[in-house]
C-alpha positions in Angstrom: 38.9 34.8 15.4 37.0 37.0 17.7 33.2 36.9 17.5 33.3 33.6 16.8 31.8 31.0 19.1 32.3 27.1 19.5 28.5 26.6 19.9 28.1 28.9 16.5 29.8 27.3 14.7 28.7 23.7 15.3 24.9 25.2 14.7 25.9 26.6 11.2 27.7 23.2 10.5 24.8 20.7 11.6 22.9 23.0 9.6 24.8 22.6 6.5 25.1 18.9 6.6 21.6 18.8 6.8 21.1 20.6 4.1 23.3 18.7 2.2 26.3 21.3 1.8 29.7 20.3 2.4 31.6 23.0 0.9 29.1 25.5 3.2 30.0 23.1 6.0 33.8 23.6 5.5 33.5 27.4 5.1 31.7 27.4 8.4 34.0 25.4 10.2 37.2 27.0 8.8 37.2 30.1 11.6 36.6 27.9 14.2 39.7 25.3 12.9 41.9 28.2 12.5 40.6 28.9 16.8 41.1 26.1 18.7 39.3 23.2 17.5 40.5 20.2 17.8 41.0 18.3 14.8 39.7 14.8 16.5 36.2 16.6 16.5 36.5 18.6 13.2 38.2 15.7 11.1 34.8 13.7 11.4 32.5 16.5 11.4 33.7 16.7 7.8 33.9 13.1 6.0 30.6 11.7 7.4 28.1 10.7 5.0 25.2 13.3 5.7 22.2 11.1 7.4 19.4 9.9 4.5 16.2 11.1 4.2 13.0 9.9 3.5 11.0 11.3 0.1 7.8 13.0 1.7 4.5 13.0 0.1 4.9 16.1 -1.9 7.9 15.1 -3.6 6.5 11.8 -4.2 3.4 13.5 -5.9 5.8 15.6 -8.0 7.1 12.4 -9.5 5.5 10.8 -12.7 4.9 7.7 -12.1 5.8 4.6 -14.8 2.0 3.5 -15.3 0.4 6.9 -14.7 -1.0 6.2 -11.1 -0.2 8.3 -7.7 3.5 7.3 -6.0 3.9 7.6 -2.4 6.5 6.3 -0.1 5.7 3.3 2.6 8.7 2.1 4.5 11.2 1.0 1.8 9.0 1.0 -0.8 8.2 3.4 -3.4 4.4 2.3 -4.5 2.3 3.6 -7.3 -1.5 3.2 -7.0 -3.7 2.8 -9.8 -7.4 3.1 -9.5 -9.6 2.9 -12.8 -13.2 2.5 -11.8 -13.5 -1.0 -9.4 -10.2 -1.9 -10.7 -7.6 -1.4 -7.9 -3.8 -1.9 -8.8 -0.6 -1.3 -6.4 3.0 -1.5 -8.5 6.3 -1.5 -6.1 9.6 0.0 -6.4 12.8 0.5 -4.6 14.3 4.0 -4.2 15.7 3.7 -7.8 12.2 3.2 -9.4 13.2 -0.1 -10.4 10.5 -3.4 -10.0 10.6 -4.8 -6.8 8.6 -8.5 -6.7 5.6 -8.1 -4.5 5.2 -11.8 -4.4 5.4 -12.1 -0.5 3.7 -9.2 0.1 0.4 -9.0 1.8 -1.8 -5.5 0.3 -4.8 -4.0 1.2 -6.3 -0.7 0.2 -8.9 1.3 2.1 -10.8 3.8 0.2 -12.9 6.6 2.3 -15.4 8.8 -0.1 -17.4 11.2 2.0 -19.5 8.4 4.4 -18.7 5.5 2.1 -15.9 3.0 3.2 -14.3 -0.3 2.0 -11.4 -2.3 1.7 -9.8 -4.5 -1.1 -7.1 -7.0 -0.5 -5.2 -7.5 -3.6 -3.5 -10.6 -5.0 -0.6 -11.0 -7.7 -1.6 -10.6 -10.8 0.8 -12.6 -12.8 1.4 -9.6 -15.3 4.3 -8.2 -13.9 6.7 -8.9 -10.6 6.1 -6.3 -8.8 1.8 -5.3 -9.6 -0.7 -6.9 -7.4 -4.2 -6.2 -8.2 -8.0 -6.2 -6.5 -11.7 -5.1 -7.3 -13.4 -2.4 -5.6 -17.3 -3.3 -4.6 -18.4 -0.6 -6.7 -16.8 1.8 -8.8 -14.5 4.9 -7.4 -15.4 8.4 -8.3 -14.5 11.7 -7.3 -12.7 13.1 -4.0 -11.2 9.4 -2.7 -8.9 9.0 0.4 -7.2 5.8 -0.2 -4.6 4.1 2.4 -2.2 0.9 1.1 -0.9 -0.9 3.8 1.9 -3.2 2.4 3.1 -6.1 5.2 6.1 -8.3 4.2 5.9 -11.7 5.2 7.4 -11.4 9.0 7.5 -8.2 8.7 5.9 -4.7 10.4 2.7 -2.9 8.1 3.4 -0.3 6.7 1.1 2.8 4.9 0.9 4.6 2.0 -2.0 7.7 2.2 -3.5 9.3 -0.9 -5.7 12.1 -1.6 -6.6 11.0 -5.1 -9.4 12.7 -7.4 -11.0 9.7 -10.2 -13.1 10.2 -13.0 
């Protein structure tokens, strides 16, 4: 097909399976199969699993979250923060939303209001698998940047950030 280049082709396509859209893949590809292409390059191009991608913050913000708290992604983890007053809680979930047991998990949260800093380690709270729970020093109030870093046991920390706005 004339107009058609190799290098155009393979763009539009890594485009598409970026995006997500196979059939827009195929129609891309088809000129450049009908060309020259060799089908040991095109065959794969076309049956591999597009690559996964991580939720970002705003899509995670858009989510509601099962006890009413803020969700953000850290590492695996999907992880709902709950802060009423001095009471700090962290819930954990796997990409399906469903209760992962934070057990053997090591939490802390860091909280930054204006000038004012702290940091609350939170424990288990033997009221469901997957909550672990702390106390602030004082109570939380207004604009609140709050950071959970989870760390498995062995494993690498990972964050969670939060812009969050309490009562």
């Amino acid at each position: 097909m004339p107009g058609i280049t190799w290098t155009a082709c393979v763009t539009e396509a890594l485009t598409a399976v970026a995006r997500g859209r196979r059939r827009a893949l195929v129609a891309v590809l088809a000129p450049a199969l009908s060309v020259a292409v060799s089908p040991l390059v095109a065959v794969p191009m076309l049956v591999l699993p597009r690559p996964a991608r991580a939720h970002d913050d705003a899509y995670m913000a858009r989510l509601k979250a099962p006890r009413g708290g803020s969700m953000r992604m850290a590492g695996i983890y999907h992880v709902e923060l709950l802060v009423r007053g001095a009471d700090v809680r962290v819930f954990l979930y796997d990409h399906a939303d469903r209760p992962v047991p934070a057990a053997k998990t090591s939490v802390r949260v860091r909280f930054e209001a204006g000038a004012d800093r702290m940091t609350v380690a939170l424990a288990p709270s033997g009221k469901a698998d997957n909550e672990l729970a702390g106390t602030a020093s004082k109570a939380l109030r207004g604009s609140v940047r709050a950071v959970v870093t989870l760390q498995e046991a062995g494993g690498p920390p990972v964050d969670a950030e939060y812009a969050l706005k309490l009562r």
